[in-house]
C-alpha positions in Angstrom: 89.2 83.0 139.2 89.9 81.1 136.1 91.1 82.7 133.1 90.6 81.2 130.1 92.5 81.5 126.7 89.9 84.2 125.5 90.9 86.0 128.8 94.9 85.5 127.7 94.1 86.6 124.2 92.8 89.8 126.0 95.2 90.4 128.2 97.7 90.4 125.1 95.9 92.8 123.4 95.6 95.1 125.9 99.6 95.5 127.1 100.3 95.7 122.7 98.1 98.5 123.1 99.6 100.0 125.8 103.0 99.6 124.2 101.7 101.1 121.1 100.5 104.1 122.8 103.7 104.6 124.9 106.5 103.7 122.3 107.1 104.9 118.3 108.8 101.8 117.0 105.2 99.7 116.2 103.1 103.1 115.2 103.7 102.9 111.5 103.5 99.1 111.3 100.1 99.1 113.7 98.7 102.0 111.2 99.8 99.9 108.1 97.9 96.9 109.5 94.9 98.4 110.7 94.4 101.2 107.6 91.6 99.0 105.8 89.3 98.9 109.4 90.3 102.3 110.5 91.6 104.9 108.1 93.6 106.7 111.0 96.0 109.2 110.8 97.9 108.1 113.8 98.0 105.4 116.3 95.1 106.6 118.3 92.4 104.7 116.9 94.7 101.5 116.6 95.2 101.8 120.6 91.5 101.8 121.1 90.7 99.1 119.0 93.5 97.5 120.4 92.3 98.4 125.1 88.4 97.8 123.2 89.0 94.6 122.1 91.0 93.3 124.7 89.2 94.6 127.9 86.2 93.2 126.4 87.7 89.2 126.1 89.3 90.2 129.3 86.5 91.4 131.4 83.8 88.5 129.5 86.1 85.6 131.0 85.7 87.6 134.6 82.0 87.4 134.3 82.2 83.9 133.1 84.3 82.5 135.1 84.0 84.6 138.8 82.3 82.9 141.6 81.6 85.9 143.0 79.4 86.9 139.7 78.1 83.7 139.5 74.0 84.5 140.6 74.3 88.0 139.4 75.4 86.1 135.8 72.4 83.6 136.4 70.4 86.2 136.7 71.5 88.0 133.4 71.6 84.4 132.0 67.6 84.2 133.1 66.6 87.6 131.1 68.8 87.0 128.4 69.3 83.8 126.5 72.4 83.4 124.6 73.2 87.4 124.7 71.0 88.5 122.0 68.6 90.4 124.4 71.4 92.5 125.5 72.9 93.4 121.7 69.4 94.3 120.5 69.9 97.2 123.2 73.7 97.5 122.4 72.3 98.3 119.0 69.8 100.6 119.9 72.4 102.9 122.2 74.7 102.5 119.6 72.0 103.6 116.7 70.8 106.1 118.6 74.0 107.6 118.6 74.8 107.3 115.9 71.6 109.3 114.5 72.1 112.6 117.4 75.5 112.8 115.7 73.6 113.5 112.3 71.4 115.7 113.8 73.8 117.4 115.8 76.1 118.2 112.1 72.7 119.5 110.8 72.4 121.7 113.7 75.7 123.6 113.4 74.8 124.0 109.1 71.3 125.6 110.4 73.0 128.0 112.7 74.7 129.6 110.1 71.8 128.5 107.3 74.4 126.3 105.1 73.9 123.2 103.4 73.6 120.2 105.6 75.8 118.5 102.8 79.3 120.2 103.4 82.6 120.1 105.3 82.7 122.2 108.0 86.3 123.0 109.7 86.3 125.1 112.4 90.3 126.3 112.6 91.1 127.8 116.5 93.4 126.7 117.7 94.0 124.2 114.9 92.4 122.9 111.9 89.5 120.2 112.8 86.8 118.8 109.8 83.7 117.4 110.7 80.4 116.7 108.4 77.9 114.2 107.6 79.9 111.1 105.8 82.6 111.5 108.6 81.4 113.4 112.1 83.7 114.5 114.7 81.5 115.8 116.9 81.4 113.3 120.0 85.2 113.2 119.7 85.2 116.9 120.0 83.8 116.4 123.6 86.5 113.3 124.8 89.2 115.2 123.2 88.6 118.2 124.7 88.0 116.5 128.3 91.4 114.5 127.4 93.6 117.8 126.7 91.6 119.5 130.2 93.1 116.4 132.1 96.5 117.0 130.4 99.3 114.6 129.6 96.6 112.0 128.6 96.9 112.3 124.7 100.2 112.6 122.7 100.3 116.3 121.2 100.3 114.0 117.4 97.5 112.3 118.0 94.3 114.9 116.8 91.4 115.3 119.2 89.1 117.0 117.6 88.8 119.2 120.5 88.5 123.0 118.2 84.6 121.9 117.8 84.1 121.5 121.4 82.0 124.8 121.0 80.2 124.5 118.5 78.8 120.7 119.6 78.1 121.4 123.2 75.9 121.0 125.0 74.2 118.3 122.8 77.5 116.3 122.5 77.8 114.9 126.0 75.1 112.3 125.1 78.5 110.3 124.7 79.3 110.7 127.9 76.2 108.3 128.9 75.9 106.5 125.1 79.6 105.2 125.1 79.6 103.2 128.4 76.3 102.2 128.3 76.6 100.7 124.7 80.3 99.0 126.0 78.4 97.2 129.0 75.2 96.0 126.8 77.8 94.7 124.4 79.8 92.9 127.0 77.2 90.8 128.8 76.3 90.3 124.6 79.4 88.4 124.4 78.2 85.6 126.8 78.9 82.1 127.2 79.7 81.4 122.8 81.8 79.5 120.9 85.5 81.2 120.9 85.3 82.4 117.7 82.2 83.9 117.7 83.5 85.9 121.4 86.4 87.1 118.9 84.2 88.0 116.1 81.4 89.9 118.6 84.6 92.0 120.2 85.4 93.0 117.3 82.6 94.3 115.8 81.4 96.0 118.8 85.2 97.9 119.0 85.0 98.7 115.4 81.5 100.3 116.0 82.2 102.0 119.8 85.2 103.4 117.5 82.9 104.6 115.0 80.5 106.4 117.4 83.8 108.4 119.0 85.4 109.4 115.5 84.1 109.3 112.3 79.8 108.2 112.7 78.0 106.0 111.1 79.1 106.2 107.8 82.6 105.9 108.6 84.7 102.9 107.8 85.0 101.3 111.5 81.1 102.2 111.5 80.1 100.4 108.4 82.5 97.2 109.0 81.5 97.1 112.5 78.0 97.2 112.3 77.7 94.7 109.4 79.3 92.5 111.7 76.7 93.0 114.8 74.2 93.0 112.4 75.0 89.1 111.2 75.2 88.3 114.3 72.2 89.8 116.1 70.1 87.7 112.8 71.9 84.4 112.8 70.3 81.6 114.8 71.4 77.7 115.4 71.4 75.9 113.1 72.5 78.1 110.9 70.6 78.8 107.5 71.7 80.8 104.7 68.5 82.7 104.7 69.0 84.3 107.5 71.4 86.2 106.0 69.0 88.3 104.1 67.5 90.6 106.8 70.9 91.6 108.1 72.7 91.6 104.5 69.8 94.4 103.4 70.6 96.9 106.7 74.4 96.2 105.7 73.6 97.4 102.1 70.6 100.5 102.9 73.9 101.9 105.4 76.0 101.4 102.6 73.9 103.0 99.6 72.3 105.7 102.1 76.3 107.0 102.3 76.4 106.8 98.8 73.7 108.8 98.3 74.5 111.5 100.4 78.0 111.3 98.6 76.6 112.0 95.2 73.8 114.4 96.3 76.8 117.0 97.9 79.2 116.3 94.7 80.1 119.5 93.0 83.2 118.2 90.8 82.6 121.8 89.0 84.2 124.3 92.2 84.4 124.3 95.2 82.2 126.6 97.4 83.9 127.9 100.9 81.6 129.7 103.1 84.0 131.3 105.4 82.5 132.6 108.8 84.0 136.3 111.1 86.9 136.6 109.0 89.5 138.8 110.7 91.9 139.4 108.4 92.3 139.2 104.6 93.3 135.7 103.4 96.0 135.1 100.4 94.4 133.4 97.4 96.9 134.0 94.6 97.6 130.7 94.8 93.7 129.4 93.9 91.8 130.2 91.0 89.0 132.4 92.3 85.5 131.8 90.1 83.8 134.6 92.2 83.8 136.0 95.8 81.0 138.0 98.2 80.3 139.2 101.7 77.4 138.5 103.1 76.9 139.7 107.1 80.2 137.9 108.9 80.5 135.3 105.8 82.2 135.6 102.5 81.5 133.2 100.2 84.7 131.8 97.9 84.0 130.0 94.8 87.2 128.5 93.5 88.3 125.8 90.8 90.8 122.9 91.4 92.4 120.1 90.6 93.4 118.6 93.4 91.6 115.9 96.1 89.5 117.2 98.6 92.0 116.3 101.6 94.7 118.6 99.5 92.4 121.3 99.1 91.7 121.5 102.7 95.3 121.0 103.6 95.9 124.0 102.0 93.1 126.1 102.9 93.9 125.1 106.9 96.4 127.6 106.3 95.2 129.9 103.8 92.7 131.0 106.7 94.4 129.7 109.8 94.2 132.6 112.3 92.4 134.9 109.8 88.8 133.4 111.0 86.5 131.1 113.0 86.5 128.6 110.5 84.5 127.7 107.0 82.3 125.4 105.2 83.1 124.0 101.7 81.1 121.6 99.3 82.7 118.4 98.5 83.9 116.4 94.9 83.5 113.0 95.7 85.4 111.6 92.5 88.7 113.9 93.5 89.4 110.6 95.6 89.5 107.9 92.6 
């Protein structure tokens, strides 16, 4: 079996990521570099990105290259010209996701009949955020089957795995979404120009990343999917125009975030909704607007100054051990 330099490439990035995940001297320099794809808070994302990427060059120049594949690939060749049979369904999976995530955040609001545009943290055993702009609800599920196996995850590196069960059973769709979009997305790669093979494992890593942590409008979502989107649309030769169709999805993804950014703003207080509270929580330290019980909620109005991410910091342990968790409205412009 021949392995070409796409294969080599691969190989690389998959032992970098394996170093990464077993040694601390490249973590901070890894985050650094990958910050503007990822927005991670540790090196877990990085690794993926990282195992994604590679496996996916790595495993391309297999199917490429292996006699022993050679009639199965002609037949894949047959039904697929060029690849872009199989990213139309990579897309689809990968869409589809994408939009049970949604629904699945808009399921745990109705449960407790809250606004489908707020945070919701659920806090045992520790603190874990999940809403609509950035979901957490699929990594919930991994995470949670990662800590059952034990050992697999570094204790730093967040799983998500306190909403395990509030997202179950609906969740698992990942289990059958993740690997199905990897393998449509791999026999998408096909037999391209090197930099377009680059370019396509990429964008597919960016976006398998996005349907594990974070949804579709997260960062490695929205950069992701604009790039599968370009090239899904462009055709040889290549013509500026067809740039349009794909350019417009790009920019309904982008303002559709937007929008539901600005529709859950409240830059006037902050509303918590806090759910079974066991024990009374300190809140010298905020300035209260109002406060109410309703059933096994109490609803907390309270005025800051501070970002979002600081105000939940805080409030992680304000109510940490005192209840199940809480939902609060957002202020988009605390981040500028």
């Amino acid at each position: 079996m021949k392995i070409d330099r796409m294969g080599l490439i691969g190989v690389i990035l998959i032992l970098l990521g394996l170093v990464v995940y077993t040694t601390s001297p490249l973590d901070q320099i890894i985050m650094i570099l990958t910050w503007p794809l990822l927005s991670g808070s540790s090196e877990g994302k990085a690794v993926l990105l990282l195992v994604l990427m590679g496996s996916l060059l790595l495993l391309n120049t297999v199917i490429i290259h292996s006699r022993l594949l050679e009639s199965w690939e002609q037949r894949i060749s047959n039904y697929s010209h060029d690849g872009k049979r199989f990213l139309k369904w990579a897309l689809f999976i990968i869409l589809t996701t994408y939009l049970a995530g949604l629904l699945i955040e808009l399921i745990i609001r109705a449960k407790y009949g809250v606004s489908p545009l707020t945070i919701f943290v659920s806090l045992n055993p520790n603190p874990t955020t999940t809403s609509l702009m950035h979901s957490h609800v699929f990594k919930a599920v991994l995470g949670h089957l990662a800590r059952s196996w034990g050992g697999l995850i570094p204790s730093h590196i967040h799983t998500g795995s306190s909403l395990y069960h509030h997202v179950v059973p609906w969740a698992y769709l990942i289990l059958i979404t993740l690997p199905l979009a990897y393998i449509a997305g791999l026999f998408s790669i096909d037999r391209q120009r090197d930099v377009f093979r680059v370019i396509m494992a990429f964008a597919l890593s960016l976006t398998l990343i996005g349907m594990i942590d974070g949804g579709m409008f997260s960062q490695p979502a929205m950069i992701g999917l604009s790039g599968l989107f370009i090239l899904y649309f462009i055709r040889e030769p290549f013509q500026t125009r067809q740039l349009v169709l794909p350019m417009a999805l790009i920019l309904l993804l982008v303002l559709s975030g937007l929008g539901l950014e600005l529709a859950g703003n409240n830059s006037s207080y902050h509303e918590l909704k806090v759910i079974n509270q066991t024990k009374p929580a300190d809140l010298n330290g905020y300035h209260v607007l109002s406060m109410e019980k309703q059933q096994n909620m109490t609803i907390v109005r309270i005025k800051t100054q501070y970002s979002d991410k600081n105000t939940l910091e805080s409030l992680f342990a304000t109510y940490g051990g005192k209840a199940e968790g809480f939902f609060m409205s957002w202020n988009f412009f605390s981040y500028f």
